[in-house]
C-alpha positions as CSV (number, residue, x, y, z in Angstrom):
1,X,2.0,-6.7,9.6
2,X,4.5,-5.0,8.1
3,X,5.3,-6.4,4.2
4,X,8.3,-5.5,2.7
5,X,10.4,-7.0,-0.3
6,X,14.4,-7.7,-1.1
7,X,15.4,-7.4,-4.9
8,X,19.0,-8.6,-5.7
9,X,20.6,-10.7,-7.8
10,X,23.6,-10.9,-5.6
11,X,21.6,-14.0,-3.7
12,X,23.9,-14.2,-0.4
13,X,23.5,-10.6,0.1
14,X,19.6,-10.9,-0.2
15,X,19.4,-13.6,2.3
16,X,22.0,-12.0,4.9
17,X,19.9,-8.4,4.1
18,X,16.5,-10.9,4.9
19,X,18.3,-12.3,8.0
20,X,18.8,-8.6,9.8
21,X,15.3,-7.4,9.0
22,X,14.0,-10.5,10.6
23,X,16.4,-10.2,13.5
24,X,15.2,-6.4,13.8
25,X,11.8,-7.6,14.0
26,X,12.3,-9.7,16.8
27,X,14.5,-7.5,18.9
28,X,11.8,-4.5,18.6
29,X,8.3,-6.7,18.2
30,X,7.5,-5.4,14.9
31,X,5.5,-7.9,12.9
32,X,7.3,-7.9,9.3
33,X,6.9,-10.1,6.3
34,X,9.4,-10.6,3.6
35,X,9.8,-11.7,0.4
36,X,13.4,-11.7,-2.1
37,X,13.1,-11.4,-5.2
38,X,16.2,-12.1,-7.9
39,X,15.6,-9.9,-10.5
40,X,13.2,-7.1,-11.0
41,X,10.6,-8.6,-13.3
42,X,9.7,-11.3,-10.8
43,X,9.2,-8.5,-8.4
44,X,7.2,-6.5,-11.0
45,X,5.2,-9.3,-11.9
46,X,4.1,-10.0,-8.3
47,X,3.4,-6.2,-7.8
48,X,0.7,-6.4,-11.1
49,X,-0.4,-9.6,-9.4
50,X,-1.8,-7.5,-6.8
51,X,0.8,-8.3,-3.9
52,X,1.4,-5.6,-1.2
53,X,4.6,-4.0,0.2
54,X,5.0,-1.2,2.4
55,X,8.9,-1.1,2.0
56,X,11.4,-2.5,-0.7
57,X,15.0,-2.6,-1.0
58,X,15.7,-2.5,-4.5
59,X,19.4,-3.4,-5.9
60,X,20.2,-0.9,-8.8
61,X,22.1,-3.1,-11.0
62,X,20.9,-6.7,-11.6
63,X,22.4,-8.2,-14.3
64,X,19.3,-7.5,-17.7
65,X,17.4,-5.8,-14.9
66,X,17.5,-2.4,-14.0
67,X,16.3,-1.1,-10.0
68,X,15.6,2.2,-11.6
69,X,13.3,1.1,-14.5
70,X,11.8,-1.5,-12.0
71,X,11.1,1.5,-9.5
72,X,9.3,3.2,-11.8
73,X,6.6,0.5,-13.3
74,X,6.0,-0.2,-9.5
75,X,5.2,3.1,-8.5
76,X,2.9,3.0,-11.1
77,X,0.7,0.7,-8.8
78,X,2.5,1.0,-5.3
79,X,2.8,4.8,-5.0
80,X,3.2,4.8,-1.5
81,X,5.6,2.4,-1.0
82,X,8.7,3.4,0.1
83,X,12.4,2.4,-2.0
84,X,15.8,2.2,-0.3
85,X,18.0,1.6,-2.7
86,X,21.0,-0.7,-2.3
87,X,24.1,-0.2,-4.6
88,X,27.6,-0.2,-4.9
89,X,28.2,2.4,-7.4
90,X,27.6,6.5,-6.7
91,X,26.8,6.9,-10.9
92,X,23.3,6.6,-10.7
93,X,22.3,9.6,-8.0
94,X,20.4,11.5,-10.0
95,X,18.4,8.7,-11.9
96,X,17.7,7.2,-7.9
97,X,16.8,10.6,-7.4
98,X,13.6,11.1,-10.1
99,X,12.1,7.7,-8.8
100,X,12.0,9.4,-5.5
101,X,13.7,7.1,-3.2
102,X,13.4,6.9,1.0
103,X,17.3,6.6,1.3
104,X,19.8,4.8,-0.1
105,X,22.4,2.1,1.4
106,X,26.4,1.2,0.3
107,X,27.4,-2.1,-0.6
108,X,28.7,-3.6,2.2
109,X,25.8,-2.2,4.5
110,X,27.0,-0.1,7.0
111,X,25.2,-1.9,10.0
112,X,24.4,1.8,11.7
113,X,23.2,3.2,8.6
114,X,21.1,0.2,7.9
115,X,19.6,0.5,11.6
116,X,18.6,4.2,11.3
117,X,17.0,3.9,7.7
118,X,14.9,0.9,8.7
119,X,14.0,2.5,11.7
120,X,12.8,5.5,10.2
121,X,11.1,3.7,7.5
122,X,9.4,1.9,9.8
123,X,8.1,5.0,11.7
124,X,6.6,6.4,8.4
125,X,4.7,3.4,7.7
126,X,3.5,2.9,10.5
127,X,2.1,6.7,10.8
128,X,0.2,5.9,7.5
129,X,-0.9,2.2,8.2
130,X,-4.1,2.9,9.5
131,X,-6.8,0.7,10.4
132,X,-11.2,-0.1,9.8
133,X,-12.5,-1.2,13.2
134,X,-15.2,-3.3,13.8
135,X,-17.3,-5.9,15.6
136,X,-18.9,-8.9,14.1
137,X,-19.5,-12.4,16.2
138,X,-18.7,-10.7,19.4
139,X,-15.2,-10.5,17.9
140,X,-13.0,-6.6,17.0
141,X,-11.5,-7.0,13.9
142,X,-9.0,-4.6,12.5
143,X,-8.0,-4.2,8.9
144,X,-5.9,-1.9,7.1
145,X,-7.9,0.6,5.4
146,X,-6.0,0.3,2.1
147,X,-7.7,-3.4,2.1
148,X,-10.9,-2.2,1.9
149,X,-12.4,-1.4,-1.4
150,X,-16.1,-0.6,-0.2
151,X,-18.9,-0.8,2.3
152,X,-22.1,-1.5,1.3
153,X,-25.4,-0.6,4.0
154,X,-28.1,-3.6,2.7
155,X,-31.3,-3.2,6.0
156,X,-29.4,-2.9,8.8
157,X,-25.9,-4.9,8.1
158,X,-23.0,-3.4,6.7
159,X,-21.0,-5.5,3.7
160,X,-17.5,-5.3,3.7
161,X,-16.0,-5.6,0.2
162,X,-12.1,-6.4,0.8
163,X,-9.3,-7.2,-1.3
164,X,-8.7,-10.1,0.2
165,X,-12.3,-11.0,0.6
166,X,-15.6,-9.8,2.9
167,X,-17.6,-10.1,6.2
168,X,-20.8,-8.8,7.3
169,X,-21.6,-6.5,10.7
170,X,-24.4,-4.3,11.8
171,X,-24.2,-0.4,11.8
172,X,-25.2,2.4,9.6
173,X,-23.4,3.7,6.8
174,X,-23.9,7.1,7.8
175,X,-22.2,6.6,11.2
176,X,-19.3,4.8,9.7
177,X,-18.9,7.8,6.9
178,X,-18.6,10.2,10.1
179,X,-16.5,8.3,11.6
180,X,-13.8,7.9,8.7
181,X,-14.5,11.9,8.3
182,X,-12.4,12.3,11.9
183,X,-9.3,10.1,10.1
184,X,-7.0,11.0,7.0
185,X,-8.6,7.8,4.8
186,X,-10.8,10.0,2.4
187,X,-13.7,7.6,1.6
188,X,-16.1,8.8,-0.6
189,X,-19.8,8.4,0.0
190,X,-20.9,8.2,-3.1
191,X,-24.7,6.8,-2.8
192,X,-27.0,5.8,0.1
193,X,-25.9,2.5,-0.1
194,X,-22.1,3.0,-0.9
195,X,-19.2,4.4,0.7
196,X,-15.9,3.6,-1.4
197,X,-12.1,3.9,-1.3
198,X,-10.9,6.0,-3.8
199,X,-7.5,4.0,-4.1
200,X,-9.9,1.0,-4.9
201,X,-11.3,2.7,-7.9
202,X,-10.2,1.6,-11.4
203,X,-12.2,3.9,-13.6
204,X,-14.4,7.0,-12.8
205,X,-17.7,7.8,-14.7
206,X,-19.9,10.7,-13.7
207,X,-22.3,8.0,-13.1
208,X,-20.5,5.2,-11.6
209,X,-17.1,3.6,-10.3
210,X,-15.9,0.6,-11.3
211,X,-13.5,-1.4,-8.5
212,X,-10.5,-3.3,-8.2
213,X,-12.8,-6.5,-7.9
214,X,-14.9,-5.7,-11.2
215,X,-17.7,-4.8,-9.1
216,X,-19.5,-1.7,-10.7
217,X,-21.3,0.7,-8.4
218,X,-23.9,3.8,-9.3
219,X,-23.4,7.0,-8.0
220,X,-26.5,8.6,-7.3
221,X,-27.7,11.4,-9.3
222,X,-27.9,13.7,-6.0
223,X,-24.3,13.1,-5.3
224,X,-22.4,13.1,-8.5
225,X,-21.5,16.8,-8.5
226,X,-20.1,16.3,-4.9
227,X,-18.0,12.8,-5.9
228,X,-16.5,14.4,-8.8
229,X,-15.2,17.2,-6.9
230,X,-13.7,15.0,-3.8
231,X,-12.7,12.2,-6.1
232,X,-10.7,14.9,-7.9
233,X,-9.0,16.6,-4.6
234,X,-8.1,12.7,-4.5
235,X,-6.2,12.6,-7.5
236,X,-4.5,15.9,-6.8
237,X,-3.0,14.7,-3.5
238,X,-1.6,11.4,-5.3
């Protein structure tokens, strides 16, 4: 699933730009999700509320609300997520530009244009939409890395600690770690029992993480020189 948001205040344009994303969907089977906002501080707010999108297109001017300003609190939390701005003025190209925008679309869309941005969009996502794999209940489950916070090894069952809650499967933390080593997700094992997402971490302590979900974790004292060092390679390639 594919989650992406519409800001405008212009509301028929936000529900006719709705309509062809939808329709895309359907034509090429791509699961998507969508949500309109009206003005950028509803949109900010459900951003800080912990919603997810991969994609938004963001209008520039909204009446009290700037795009540009709204762009930048987002990004703040959303880093990845990817902004086509939608506008009918050409004045604000080099403030688009510092928020680091995707593309950018004319009022009225060009239908072509708006096909070959999507499309590409689309095609980066779904490069970095990648997936934890496993078996629990003689059932596969897939979930997208980025909703994992941890995995915790207790005996011989593996906890998963999700954002969107947990489930329990069998298998050894230290095959799982070796596993995520092959992929381009860089969890960091940071004690026997632990191996954590570093974009679930709130605050780093040489001796400890605490997570998204206020759980606090220890890192162990054999492994703090080696977490501080891959946690920071982390930050660098924010």
């Amino acid at each position: 699933m594919i989650n992406i948001a519409v800001c405008d205040d212009d509301v028929q344009f936000a529900a006719a730009l709705e309509e062809k994303i939808l329709d895309y969907g359907k034509r090429k089977g791509v699961r998507l999700d969508t949500e309109v906002f009206s003005d950028g501080e509803s949109f900010r707010q459900a951003v800080f509320n912990d919603n997810f999108y991969d994609l938004v297109y963001m209008d520039v001017e909204m009446g009290k609300s700037d795009g540009i300003y709204t762009v930048w609190e987002v990004k703040k939390k959303l880093s990845e997520v990817l902004v086509i701005y939608v506008t009918s003025h050409e004045t604000y190209f080099t403030e688009m530009f510092e928020t680091e925008p995707f593309r950018y679309l004319k009022k009225p869309l060009d239908e072509e244009k708006f096909e070959e941005y999507f499309t590409r969009a689309l095609e980066r996502i779904q490069r970095h939409l990648h997936y934890f794999t496993y078996s629990s209940r003689h059932v596969t489950f897939r979930i997208p890395f980025r909703d994992v916070l941890y995995l915790e090894s207790y005996r011989r069952q593996i906890i998963l600690h999700g954002k969107e809650g947990g489930d329990t499967f069998y298998g050894r933390l230290g095959t799982i770690e070796k596993d995520l080593e092959q992929g381009s997700c860089p969890f960091i094992r940071i004690h026997q029992s632990y191996l954590v997402n570093p974009y679930g971490i709130c605050r780093y302590h040489p001796d400890r993480v605490e997570m998204e979900n206020n759980a606090v974790l220890p890192i162990s004292e054999a492994r703090q020189r080696e977490v501080k060092q891959k946690y920071h390679e982390f930050l660098r390639r924010l």
